[in-house]
N, C-alpha and C positions, 0 to 999 in steps of 0.2 A: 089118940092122935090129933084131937081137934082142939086139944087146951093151948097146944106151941102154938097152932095161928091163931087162936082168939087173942093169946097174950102179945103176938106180933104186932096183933092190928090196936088194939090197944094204946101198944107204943108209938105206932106210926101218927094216929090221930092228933095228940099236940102236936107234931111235927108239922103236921099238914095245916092245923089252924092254925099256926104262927106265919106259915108263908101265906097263907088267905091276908092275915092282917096285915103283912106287910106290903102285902101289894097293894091291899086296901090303901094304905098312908100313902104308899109309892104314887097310886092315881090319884090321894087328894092333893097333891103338889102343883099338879098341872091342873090352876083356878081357872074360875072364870076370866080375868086378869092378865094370864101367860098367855104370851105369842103361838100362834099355829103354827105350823109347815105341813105344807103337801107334797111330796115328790111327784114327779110329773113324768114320763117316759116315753117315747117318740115325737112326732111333731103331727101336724095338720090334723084328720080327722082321725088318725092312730095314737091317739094319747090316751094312757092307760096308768092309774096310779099306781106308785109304786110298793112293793110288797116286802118285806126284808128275806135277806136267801134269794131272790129273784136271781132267778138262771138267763141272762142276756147276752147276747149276740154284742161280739165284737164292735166297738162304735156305736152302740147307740144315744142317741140324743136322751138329756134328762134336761130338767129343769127344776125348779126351786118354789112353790108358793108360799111365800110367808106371809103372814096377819097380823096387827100389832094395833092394841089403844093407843101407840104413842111413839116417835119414833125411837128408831130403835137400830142397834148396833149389831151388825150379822156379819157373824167369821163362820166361812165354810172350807174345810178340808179333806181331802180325800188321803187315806191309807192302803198300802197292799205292801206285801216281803219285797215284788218286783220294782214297783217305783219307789219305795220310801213315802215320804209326806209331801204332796203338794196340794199350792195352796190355789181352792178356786174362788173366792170372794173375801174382802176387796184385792183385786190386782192389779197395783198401777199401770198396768202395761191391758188391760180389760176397759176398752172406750166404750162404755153402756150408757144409755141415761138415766143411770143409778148411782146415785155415790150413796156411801153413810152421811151420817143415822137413815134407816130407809124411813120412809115416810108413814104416817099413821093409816091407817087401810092393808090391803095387800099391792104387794108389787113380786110380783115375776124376774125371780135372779136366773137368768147373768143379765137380764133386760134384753132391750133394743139397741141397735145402733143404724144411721145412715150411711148407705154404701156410697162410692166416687159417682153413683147415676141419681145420688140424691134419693133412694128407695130405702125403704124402712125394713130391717132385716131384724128380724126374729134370734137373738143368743141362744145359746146351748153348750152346755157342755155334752162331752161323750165318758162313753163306756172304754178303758184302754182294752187293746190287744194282746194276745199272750202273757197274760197277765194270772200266773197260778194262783190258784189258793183264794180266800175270800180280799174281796174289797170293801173299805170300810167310809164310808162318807160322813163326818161329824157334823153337825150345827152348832152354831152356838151364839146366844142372843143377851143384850144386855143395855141397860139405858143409858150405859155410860163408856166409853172407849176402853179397852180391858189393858193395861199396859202391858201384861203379861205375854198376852198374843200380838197385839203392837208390835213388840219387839223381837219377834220371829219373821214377821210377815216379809221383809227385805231376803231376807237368807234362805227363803224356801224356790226350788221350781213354782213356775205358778200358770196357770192360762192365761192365754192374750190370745188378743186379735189387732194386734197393732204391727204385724209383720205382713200378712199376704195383703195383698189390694183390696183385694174383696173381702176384707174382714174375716174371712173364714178362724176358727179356733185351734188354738194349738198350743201344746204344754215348750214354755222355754226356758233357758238358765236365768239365775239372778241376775241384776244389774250387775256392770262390770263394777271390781274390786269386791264384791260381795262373794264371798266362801258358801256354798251352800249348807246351810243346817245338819244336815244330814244326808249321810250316801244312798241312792239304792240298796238295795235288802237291809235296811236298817228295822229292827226287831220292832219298833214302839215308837207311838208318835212324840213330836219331841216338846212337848210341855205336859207339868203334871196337871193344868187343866183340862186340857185334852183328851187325857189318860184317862181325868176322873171321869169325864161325862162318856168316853168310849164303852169304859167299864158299867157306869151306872143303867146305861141304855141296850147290853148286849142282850138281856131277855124279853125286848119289846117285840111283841107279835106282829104290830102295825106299826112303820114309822112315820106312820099320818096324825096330823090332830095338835090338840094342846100341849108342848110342853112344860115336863116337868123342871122343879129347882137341881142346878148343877148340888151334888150334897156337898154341903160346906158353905154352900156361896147366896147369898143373899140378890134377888134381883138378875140372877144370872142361870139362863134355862138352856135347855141343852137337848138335842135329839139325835139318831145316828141313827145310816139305812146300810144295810148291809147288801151284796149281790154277788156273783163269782159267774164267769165267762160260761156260757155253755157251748156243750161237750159239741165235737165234732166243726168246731168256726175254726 
């Protein structure tokens, strides 16, 4: 009776060192070189980093830390079944004192902005509401303008804070004449760069640190945090 599992394990052991190696490769991608990000979650003295799978309360405030030897180009988008794709970095309609390429160092997305009293007011995005099923947040980093995602950024829902007085944040429609990209419960995000780095990043334990190379793409690094509403909000 003991020769089937010796022969099982056996078998399973290549199996197992090939995923060793490959994760091995997978974490030498993210050099010394590749930009960081840290997710960041609540505000004031309640900020706690972010973990992937994080179980969060309706609305909660996130933020963005990213690192970089050199400036550098940061598309961030948010996925779920219930909104479809939208998009939280750059959003024309988003007054921070950040634009691209961010600057060499860290800066803190969605940034600062000045309210009507002249006071410096701390950005954030939130956590949506009612929102089933997991959410997916992508990064994506690159030295050079991506025309790929360019050319989505118009046609998406996006966050602003160019509507209340008070700058407060809030998800709104395209520019007028602009068709949005995609509907609600739309299945998949809508570029296959997107997709690729969505996919590349679904078995990261942490989505803190160095990022790795988007696979394919030369110079273009990628990270993605995952979270879904917890029970009972």
């Amino acid at each position: 009776m003991a020769a089937p599992k010796k022969s099982l394990t056996r078998r399973l052991l290549p199996v197992a060192a090939a995923l060793a190696i490959a994760g091995y490769f997978w974490q030498r991608q993210a050099s010394a070189d590749a930009p960081a990000c840290t997710w960041r979650v609540g505000t004031g003295t309640e900020i706690k980093q972010a973990k992937n799978y994080d179980e969060l309360p309706a609305e909660s405030p996130f933020r963005l830390a990213f690192t970089a030897i050199a400036p550098t180009y940061v598309y961030v988008f948010s996925h779920s079944i219930v909104d479809g794709t939208l998009l939280l970095w750059p959003s024309a309609d988003l007054k921070s004192d950040l634009a691209q390429p961010l600057p060499t160092g860290m800066a803190t997305l969605p940034g600062k902005t000045e309210t009507e009293k002249s006071e410096t007011k701390e950005l954030a995005w939130t956590t949506r509401s009612q929102v089933q099923g997991t959410s997916t947040v992508v990064v994506i980093a690159a030295l050079q303008p991506l025309p790929e995602l360019e050319a989505i950024l118009p046609k998406l829902r996006r966050w602003s804070n160019s509507v209340m007085p008070d700058r407060s944040m809030l998800v709104t429609k395209p520019a007028l004449g602009e068709t949005p990209l995609a509907p609600p419960l739309s299945s998949e995000l809508p570029s296959e760069l997107l997709r690729r780095a969505a996919g590349a990043t679904i078995s990261l334990v942490h989505p803190n640190g160095p990022m790795p190379l988007v696979p394919g793409f030369d110079d273009v690094w990628c990270s993605s945090w995952r979270f879904v509403e917890k029970k009972g909000q």
